[in-house]
C-alpha positions as CSV (number, residue, x, y, z in Angstrom):
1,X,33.3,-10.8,49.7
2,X,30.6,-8.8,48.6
3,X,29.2,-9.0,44.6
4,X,27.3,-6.9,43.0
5,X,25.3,-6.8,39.3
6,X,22.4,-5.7,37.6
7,X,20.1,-7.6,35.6
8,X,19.3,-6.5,32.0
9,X,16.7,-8.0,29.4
10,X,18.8,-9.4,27.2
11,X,20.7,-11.5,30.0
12,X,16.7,-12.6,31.3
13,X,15.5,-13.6,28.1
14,X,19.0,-15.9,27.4
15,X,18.3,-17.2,31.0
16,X,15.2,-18.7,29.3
17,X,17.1,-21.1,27.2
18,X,18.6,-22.4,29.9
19,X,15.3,-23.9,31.8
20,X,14.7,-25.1,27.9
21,X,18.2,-27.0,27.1
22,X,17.5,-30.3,26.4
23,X,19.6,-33.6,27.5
24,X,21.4,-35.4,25.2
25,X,18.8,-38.4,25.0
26,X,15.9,-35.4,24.4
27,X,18.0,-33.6,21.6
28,X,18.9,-37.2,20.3
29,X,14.7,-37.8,19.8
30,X,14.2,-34.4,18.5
31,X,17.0,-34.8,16.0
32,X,15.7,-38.3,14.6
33,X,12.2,-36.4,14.8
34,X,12.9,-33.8,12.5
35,X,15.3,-35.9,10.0
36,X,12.3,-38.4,10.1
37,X,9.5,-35.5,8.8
38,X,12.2,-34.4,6.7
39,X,12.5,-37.9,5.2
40,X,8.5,-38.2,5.3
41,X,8.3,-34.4,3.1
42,X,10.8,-35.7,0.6
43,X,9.6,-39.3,-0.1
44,X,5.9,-39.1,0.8
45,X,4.2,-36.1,-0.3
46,X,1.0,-36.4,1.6
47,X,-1.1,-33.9,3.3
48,X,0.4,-35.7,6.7
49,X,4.0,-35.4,6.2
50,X,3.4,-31.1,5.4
51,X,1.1,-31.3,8.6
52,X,3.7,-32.9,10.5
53,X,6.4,-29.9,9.1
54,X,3.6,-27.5,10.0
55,X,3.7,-29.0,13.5
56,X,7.6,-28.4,13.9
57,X,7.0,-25.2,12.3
58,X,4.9,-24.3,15.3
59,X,7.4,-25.8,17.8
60,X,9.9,-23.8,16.3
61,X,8.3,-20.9,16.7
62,X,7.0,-21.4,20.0
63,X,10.8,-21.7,21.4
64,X,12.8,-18.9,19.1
65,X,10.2,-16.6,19.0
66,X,7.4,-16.7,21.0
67,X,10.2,-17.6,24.5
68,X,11.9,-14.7,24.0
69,X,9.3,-12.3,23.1
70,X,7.6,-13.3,26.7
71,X,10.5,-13.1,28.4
72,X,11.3,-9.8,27.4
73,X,7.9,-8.5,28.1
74,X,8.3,-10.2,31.3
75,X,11.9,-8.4,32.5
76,X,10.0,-4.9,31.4
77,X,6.8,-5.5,33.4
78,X,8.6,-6.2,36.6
79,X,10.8,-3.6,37.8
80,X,12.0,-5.4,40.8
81,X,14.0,-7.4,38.1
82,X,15.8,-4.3,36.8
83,X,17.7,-3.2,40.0
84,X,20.8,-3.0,41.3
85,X,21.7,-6.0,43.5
86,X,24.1,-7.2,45.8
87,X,25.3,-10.4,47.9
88,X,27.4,-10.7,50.8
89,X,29.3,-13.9,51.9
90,X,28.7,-13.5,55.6
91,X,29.8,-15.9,58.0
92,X,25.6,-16.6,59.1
93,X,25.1,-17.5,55.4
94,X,24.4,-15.3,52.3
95,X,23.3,-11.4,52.3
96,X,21.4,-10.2,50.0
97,X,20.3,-6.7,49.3
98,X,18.0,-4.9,46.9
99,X,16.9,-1.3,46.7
100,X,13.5,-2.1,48.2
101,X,14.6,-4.8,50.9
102,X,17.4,-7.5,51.6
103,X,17.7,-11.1,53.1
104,X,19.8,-13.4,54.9
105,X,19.8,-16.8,53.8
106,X,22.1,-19.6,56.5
107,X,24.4,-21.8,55.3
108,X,22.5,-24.9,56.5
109,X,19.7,-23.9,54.2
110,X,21.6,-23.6,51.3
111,X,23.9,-26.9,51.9
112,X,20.7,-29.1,51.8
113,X,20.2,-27.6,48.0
114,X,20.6,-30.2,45.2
């Protein structure tokens, strides 16, 4: 069976998110995180609690702008990224093949991944 595709920035830069996706106990201590400097903005207005929003501010931007941004950059600066490829089930293990080279990688390898 022999698949083939081609990589395009948008799909790279959504690929991001996915190194980025946060467990369930992680997004359960960002959630109480952010209601909690929510709660600090509304009921304490101290230079602290506008620092802390400042902070997720940052955070925010860090992930939904500056992420992408970088990956994009990324997926234009190496052209390797932009070519056609295709992959082979072989009997040995699985082909793959670019336009500047290919590879074989055995079945024995790839059974030991976890």
């Amino acid at each position: 069976m022999r698949i083939q595709g081609q990589l395009v920035e948008d799909d790279y830069a959504a690929a991001q998110f996915l190194h980025m996706r946060p467990s369930l106990p992680n997004a359960i201590v960002a959630a109480v995180l952010v209601i909690g400097v929510l709660a600090m903005i509304a009921f304490d207005h101290s230079k602290a609690s506008f620092g802390a929003l400042g902070a997720l501010i940052f955070i925010a931007a860090i992930l939904f702008v500056y992420t992408p941004w970088r990956a994009r950059r990324t997926f234009r600066e190496y052209k390797a990224l932009s070519e056609p490829v295709s992959y082979e089930i072989r009997e040995d293990g699985l082909h793959a093949k670019r336009t500047h080279g290919e590879g074989l990688v055995q079945w024995s390898e790839l059974l030991r991944w976890k």
